[in-house]
C-alpha positions as CSV (number, residue, x, y, z in Angstrom):
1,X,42.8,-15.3,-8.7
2,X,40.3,-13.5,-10.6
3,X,36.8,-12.2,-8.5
4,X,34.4,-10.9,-10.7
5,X,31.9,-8.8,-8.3
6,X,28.0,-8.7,-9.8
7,X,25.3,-6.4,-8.1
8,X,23.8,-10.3,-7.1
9,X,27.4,-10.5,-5.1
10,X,28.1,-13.9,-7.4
11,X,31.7,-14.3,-7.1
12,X,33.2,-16.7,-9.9
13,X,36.5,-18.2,-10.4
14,X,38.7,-17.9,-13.1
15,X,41.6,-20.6,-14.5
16,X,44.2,-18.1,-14.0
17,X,45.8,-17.3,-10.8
18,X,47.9,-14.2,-10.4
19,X,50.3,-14.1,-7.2
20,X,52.1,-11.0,-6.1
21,X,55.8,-12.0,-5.0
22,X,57.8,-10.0,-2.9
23,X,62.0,-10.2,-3.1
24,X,63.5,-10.4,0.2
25,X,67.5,-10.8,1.4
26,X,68.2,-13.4,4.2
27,X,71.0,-12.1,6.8
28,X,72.4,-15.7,7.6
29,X,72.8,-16.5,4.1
30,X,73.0,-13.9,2.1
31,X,70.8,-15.1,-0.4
32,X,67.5,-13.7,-2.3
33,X,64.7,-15.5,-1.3
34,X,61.1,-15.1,-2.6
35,X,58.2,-14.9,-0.2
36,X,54.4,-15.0,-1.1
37,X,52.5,-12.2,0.1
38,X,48.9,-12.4,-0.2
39,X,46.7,-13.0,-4.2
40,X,45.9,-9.9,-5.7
41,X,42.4,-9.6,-6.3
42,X,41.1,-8.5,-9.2
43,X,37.3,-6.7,-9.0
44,X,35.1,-5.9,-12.3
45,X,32.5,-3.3,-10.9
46,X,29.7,-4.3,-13.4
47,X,26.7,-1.6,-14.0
48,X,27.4,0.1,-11.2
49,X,24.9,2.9,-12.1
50,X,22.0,0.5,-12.5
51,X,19.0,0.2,-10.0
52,X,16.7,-2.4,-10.0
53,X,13.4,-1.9,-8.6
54,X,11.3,-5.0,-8.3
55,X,7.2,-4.8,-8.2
56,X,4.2,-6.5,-8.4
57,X,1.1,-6.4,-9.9
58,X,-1.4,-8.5,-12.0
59,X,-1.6,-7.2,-15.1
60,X,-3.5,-8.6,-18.1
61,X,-2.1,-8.1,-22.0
62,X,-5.2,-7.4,-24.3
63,X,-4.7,-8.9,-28.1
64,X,-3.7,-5.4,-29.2
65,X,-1.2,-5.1,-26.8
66,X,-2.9,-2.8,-24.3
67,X,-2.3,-3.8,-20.5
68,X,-5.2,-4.2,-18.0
69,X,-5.2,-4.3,-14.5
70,X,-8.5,-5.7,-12.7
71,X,-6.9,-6.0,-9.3
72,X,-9.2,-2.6,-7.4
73,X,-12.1,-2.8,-6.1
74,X,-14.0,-0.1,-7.8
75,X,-12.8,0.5,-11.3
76,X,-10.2,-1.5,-13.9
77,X,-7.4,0.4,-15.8
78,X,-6.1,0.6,-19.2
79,X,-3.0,1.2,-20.2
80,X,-2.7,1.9,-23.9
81,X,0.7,1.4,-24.8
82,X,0.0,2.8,-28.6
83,X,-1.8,6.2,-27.8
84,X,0.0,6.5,-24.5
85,X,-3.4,6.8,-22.6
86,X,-4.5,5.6,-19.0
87,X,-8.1,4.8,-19.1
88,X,-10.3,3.9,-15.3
89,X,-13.3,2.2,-16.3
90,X,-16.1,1.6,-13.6
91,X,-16.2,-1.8,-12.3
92,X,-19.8,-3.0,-11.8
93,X,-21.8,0.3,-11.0
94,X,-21.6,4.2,-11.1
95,X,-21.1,5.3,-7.8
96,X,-19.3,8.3,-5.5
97,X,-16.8,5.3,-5.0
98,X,-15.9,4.8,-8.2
99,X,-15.1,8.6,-9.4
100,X,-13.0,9.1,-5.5
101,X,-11.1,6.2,-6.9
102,X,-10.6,7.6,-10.6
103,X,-9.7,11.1,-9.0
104,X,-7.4,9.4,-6.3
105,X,-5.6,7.1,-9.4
106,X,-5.0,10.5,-11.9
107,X,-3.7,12.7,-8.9
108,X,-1.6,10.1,-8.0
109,X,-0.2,10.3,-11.7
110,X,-0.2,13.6,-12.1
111,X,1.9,14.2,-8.7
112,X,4.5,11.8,-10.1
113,X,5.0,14.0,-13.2
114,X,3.7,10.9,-15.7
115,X,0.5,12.5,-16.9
116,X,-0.2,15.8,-18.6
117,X,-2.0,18.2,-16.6
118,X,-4.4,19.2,-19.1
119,X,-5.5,16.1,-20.5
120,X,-7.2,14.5,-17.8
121,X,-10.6,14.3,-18.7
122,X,-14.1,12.2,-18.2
123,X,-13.9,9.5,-21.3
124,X,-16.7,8.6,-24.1
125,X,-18.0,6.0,-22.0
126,X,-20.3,7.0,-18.8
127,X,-18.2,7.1,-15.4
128,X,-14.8,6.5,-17.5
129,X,-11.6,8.6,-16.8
130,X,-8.6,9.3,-18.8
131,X,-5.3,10.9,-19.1
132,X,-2.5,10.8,-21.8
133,X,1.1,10.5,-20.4
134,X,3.9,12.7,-21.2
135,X,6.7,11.8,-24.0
136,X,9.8,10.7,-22.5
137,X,13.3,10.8,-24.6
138,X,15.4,8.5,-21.9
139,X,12.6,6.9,-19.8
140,X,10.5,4.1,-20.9
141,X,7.0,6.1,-19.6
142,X,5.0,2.6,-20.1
143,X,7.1,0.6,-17.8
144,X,7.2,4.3,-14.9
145,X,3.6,4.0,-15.1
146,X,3.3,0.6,-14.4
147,X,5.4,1.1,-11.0
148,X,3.6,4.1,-10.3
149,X,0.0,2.7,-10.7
150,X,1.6,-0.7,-8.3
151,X,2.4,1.9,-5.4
152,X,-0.8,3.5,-6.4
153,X,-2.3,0.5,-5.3
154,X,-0.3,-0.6,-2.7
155,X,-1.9,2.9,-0.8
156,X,-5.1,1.6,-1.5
157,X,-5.1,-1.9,-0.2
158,X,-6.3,-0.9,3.0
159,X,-9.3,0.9,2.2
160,X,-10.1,-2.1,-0.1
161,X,-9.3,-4.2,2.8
162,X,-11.8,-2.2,5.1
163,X,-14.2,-2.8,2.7
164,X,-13.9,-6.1,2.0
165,X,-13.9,-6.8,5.9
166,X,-17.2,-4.9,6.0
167,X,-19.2,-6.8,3.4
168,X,-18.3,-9.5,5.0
169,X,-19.8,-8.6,8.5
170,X,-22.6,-7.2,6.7
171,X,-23.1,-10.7,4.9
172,X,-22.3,-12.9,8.2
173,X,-25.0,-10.5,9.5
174,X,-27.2,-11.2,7.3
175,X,-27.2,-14.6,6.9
176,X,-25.6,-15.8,10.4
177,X,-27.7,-13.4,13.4
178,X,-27.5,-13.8,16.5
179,X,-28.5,-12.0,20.0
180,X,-31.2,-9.9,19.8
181,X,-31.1,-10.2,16.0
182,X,-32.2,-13.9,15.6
183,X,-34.6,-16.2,17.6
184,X,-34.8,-20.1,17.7
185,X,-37.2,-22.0,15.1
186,X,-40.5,-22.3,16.8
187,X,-39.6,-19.6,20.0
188,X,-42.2,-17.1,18.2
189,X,-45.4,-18.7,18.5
190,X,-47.8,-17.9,16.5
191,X,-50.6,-15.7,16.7
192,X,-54.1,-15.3,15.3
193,X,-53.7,-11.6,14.7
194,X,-51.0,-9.7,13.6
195,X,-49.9,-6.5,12.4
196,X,-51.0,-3.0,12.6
197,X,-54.1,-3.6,10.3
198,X,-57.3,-5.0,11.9
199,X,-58.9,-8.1,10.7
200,X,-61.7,-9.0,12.8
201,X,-63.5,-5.8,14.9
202,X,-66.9,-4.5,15.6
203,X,-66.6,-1.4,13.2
204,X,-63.4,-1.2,10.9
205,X,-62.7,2.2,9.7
206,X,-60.4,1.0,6.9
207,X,-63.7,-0.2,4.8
208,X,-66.0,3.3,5.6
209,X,-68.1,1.9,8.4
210,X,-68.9,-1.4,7.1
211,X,-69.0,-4.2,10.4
212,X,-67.0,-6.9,10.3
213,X,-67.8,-10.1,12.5
């Protein structure tokens, strides 16, 4: 029997059968008998070098072939897979959030050895970020960056996480009091004078000593 043993452990079956018999002499009879000993197994160790490394990540292709990923809070990144360049783009607005998140992405990068020291750089556009990645002979630097930039953000899900819990509270908050924060409709009754300004008084020194009545 034929095994064929895949790095998915799929064994499959061949037609041919191949059984190793052993030649033994009988005492009593004298004779030759043959006696089946156990198949031979034959293994095929098939790309045994090879390790796959599965990942995920939403990324978007762009009609020239650049990839974009939208999935951070603060910024969106370009991959251009012409120019070999990473580009971080603010999301919505300028902020200290968005450049610790630029700074945080290209470190990460330029730790892993995928992007050249020297050529990270603010971009053309206002609170941009880029960096060009080095050449690679054997690696495929595109498809490295892509699983770098997936554990990149796989360390920042929980501060996005924290964040997203606190707008949340802050929105409930707002919108949803209660305790001291929030009273019943009608408990505040109303009053015919409120305020720190006065409306009615014998001398108002707002209006330079003119009486009110």
């Amino acid at each position: 029997m034929k095994v064929k043993i895949t790095t998915e452990e799929v064994i499959e079956e061949q037609e041919e059968s191949t059984v190793n018999i052993n030649i033994v002499k009988s005492e009593e009879e004298g004779e030759e008998q043959p006696i089946a000993t156990e198949p031979m197994i034959k293994i095929d160790i098939v790309d045994n070098g090879i390790e796959k490394i599965k990942f995920d990540l939403k990324v978007k292709s762009a009609v020239n072939g650049d990839l974009m990923i939208f999935a951070h809070r603060d910024i969106d990144i370009i991959l251009d897979q012409k120019s070999k360049k990473v580009l971080a783009f603010a999301k919505e607005i300028n902020s200290d959030y968005v450049y610790g998140a630029e700074s945080r992405l290209f470190e990460f990068l330029r730790k892993k050895g995928l992007v050249n020291y020297d050529s990270i750089e603010g971009g053309n556009i206002y609170g941009s970020m880029e960096g060009t990645l080095m050449d690679a002979e054997v690696h495929d630097v595109v498809k490295i960056c892509l699983l770098a930039i997936s554990e990149w953000m796989d360390e920042e899900a929980p501060y996005i996480s924290d964040l997203n819990d606190y707008d949340h509270d802050l929105e409930k908050h707002e919108l949803s009091p209660d305790g001291e924060y929030s009273t019943e409709l009608g408990e505040v009754p109303a009053e015919d004078q409120k305020g720190s300004i006065l409306q009615r008084n014998l001398f108002a020194p707002y209006l330079y000593g003119r009486y009110t009545y």
